[in-house]
C-alpha positions as CSV (number, residue, x, y, z in Angstrom):
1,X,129.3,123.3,131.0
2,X,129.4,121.0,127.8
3,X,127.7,120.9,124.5
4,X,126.1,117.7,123.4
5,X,124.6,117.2,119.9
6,X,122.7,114.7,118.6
7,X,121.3,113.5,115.6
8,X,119.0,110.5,116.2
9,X,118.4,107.5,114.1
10,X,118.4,103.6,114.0
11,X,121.9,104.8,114.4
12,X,122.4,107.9,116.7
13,X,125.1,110.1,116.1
14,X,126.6,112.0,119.3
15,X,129.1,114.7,120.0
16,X,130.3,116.1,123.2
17,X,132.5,119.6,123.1
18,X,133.9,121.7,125.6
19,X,135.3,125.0,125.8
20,X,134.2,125.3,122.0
21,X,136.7,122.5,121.1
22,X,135.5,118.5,119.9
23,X,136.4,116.0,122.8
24,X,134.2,113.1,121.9
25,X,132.2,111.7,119.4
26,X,130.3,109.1,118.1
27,X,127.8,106.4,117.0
28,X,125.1,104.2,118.7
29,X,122.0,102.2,118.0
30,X,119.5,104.2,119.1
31,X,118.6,101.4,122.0
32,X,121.9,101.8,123.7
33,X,122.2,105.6,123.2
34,X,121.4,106.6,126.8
35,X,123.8,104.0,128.3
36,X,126.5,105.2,126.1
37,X,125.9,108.6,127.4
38,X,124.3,108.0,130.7
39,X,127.9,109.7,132.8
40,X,128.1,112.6,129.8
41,X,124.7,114.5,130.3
42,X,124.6,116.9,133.3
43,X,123.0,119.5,134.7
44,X,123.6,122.6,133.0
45,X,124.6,121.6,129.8
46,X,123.6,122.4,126.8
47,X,121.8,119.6,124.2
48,X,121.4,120.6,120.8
49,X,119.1,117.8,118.8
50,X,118.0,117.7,115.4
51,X,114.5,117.4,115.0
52,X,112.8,115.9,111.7
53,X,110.9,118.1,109.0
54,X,108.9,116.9,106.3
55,X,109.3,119.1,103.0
56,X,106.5,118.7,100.1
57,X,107.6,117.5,97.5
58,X,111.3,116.7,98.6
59,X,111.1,113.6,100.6
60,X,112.3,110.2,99.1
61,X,111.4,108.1,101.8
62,X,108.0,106.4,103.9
63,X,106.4,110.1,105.8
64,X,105.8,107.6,108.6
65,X,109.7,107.0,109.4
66,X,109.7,110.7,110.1
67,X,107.2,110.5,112.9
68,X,109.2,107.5,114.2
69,X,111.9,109.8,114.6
70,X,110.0,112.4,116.2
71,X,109.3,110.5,118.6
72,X,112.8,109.2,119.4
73,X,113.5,112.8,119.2
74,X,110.6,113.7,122.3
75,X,112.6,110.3,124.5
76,X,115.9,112.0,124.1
77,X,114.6,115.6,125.0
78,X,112.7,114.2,128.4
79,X,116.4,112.1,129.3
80,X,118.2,115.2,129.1
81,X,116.0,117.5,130.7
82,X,115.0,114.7,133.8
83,X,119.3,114.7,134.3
84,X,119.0,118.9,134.3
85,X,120.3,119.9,130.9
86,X,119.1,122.3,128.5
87,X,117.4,121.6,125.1
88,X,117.3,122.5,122.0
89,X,115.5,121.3,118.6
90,X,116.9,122.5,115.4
91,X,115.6,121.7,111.6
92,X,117.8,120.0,109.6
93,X,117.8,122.9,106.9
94,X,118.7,125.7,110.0
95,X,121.7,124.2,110.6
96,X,123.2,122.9,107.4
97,X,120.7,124.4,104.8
98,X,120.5,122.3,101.7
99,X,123.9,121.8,101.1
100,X,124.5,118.0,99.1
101,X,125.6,115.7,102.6
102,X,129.0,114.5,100.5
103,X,129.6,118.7,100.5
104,X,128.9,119.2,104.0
105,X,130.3,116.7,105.2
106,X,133.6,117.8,103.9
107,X,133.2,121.1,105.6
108,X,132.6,119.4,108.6
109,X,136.2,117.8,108.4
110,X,137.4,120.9,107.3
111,X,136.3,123.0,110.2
112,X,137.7,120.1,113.0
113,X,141.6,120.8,113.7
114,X,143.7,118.3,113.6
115,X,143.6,116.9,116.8
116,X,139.5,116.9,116.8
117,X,139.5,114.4,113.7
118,X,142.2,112.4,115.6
119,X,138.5,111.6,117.9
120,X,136.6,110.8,115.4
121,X,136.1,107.1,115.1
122,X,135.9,104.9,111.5
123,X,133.6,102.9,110.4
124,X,135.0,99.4,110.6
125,X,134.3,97.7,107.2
126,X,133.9,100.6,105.3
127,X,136.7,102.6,107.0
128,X,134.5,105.9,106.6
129,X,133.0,108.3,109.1
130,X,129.6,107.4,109.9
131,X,127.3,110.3,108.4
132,X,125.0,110.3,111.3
133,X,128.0,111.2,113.5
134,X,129.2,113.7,111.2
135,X,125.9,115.4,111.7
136,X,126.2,116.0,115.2
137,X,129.8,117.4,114.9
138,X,128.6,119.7,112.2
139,X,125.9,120.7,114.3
140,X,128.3,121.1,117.2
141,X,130.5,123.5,114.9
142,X,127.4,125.3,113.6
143,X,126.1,126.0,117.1
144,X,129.4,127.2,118.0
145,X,129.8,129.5,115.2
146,X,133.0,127.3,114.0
147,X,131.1,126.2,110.5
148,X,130.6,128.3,107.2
């Protein structure tokens, strides 16, 4: 049994670990996500996606983009659980509280060995870790107890 995390987007962030450790990871548009993963997903595993939350007073951006991503969020749970895995929907703030993303992203490479950020693939211009990506490793490591 596997872990997969997800943290959907225009760009969707993925991580698969197994046996507690990071063996894949990764970014999609969100069009191509279930191709990407299509031979990953299985019966009896365990999903973990983050699901949107709108906070008074704290948002920056349109409301409406978060109900676009709720609903990208309801399409990924129904492909998971039609292929027999088990999901779970967790708040942004549960699983990384409200911790500056720069900050948390750090712990997030902190937390990986050596050999986990080894998988982790670079942006190609930029040569930086995609953010959305990092997400779903960080929520990996949190669900697994392996992030502080």
């Amino acid at each position: 049994m596997s872990l997969i995390t997800i943290d959907p987007g225009n760009n969707t962030g993925w991580a698969l670990f197994e046996d507690s450790r990071l063996i894949r990871a990764g970014v999609c548009p969100f069009e191509s996500f279930t191709s990407v993963l299509s031979g990953v997903v299985l019966a009896g595993d365990t999903v973990l996606i983050e699901m949107p939350r709108h906070y008074p007073r704290r948002e920056k951006g349109d409301v409406n983009d978060l109900l676009d991503l709720a609903m990208r969020v309801g399409m990924l749970k129904q492909w998971c659980e039609s292929r027999g895995a088990s999901v779970k929907l967790v708040w942004p703030r549960t699983w990384k509280g409200t911790v500056p993303k720069d900050v948390h992203n750090q712990r997030v490479l902190h937390a990986l060995g050596q050999f986990e950020i080894t998988l982790l693939p670079l942006r190609l211009r930029a040569k930086t870790y995609d953010h959305n990506m990092l997400d779903a490793v960080g929520m990996g490591l949190w669900e697994l107890r392996r992030l502080r």
